[in-house]
N, C-alpha and C positions, 0 to 999 in steps of 0.2 A: 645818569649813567651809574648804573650800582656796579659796585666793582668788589668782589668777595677775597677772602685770604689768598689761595690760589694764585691770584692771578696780580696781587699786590708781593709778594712773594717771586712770582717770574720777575717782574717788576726791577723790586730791587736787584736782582741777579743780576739780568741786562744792566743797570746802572753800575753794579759793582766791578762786571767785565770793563765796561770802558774808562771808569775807574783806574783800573789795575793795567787798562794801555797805557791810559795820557794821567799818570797823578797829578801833574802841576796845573791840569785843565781845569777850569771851573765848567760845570755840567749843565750848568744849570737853563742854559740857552738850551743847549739838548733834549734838557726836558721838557720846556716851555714849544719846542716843536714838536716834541712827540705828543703832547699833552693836544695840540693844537690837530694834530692829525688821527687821533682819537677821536677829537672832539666831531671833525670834519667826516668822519666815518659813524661816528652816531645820528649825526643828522640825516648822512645818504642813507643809512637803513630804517631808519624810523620815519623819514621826510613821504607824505604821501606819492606817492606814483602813477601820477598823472599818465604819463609817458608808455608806461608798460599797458594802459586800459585800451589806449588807442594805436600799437605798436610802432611806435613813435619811439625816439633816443631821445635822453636829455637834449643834448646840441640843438634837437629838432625843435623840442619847446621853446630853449632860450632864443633861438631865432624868432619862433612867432611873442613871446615877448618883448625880445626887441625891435617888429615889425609894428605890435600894438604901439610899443612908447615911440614911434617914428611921426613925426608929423604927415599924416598923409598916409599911414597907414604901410610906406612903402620905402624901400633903403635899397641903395646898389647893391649886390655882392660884395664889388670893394669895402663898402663901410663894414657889413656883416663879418666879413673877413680879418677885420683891423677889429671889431670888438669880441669876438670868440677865442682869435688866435688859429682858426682854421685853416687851414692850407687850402689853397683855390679848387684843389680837386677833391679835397673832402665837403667844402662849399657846395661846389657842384650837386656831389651826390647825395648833398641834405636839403638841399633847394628840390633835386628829382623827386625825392620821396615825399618831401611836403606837397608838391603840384600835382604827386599822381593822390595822394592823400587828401585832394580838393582843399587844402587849410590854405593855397597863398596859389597865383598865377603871376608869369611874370610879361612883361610889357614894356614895350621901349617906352625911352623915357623924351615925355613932349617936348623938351629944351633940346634934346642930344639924341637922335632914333639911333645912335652909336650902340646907346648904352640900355642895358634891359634894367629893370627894377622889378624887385621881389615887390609884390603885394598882397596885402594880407584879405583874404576874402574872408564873408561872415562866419565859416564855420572857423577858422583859424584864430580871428577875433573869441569867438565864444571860448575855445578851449584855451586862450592865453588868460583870460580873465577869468577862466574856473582856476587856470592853476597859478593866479597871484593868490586868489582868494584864499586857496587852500595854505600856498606856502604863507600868510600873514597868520592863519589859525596856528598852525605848525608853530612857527617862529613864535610867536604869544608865550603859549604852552611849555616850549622848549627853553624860552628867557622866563619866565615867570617867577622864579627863585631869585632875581636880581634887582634890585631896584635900577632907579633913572637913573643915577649916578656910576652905579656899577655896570649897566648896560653900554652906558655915552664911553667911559673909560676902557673898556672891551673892545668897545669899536674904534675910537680914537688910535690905541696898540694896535691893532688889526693895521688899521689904516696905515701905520705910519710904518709895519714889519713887511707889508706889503709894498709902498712906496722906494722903500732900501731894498727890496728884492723884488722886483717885477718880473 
């Protein structure tokens, strides 16, 4: 991320405003998530877009991802639900579009005909495993500047900023 005078200069401003709210604040959490939310915005704009070639949403791919890593190729709604954070009737209408999208059909499940299971058919297969493929080149490229120490450390913080605020 090149980041020019300009915009190091807003920068400080914003930092100097809240500054001048909270003096006896230390900032520096503040900018360790703004820093973080930059970061997470350079990646959505640079990150290949799988998604837009086949007019598909993010949500949509991460499902047929998480249907590839499913044993069996195939997950409740409920679980998909509880790993996205989707609200049942957003599930709904991401499951619609991937089934009329031919990537997944859904089928009761042979234990419980209660219950339907998303599954992932070949084409859906194909397009989750184009776009690991692509996000590992991405992700390579994008760490590249860090060694194994400072990568594992990266993600260790992530992990554990994450874990404190889910």
């Amino acid at each position: 991320m090149k980041v020019n005078n300009h915009t190091e200069i807003l920068e400080e401003l914003k930092f100097d405003a809240i500054r001048s709210l909270h003096p006896e604040e230390d900032i520096v959490s503040i900018e360790i998530i703004d820093l973080i939310r930059k970061f997470a915005r350079h990646l959505n704009t640079k990150s290949p877009s799988v998604s837009t070639n086949y007019n598909l949403f993010g949500i949509e791919i991460e499902i047929l991802i998480l249907l590839f890593a499913a044993q069996g190729n195939e997950l409740a709604p409920k679980d998909l639900i509880l790993a996205t954070g989707l609200t049942s009737g957003a599930m709904t209408a991401a499951l619609n579009r991937l089934e009329k999208g031919k990537y997944i059909k859904r089928d009761k499940n042979n234990s419980d005909g209660r219950v339907l299971l998303a599954k992932l058919l070949i084409s859906g297969k194909k397009l989750a495993e184009r776009t690991i493929e692509e996000r590992i080149r991405f992700t390579d490229n994008a760490m590249v500047n860090y060694d194994e120490l400072e990568r594992r450390q990266f993600r260790r913080l992530l992990k554990k900023l994450h874990e404190l605020n889910p």
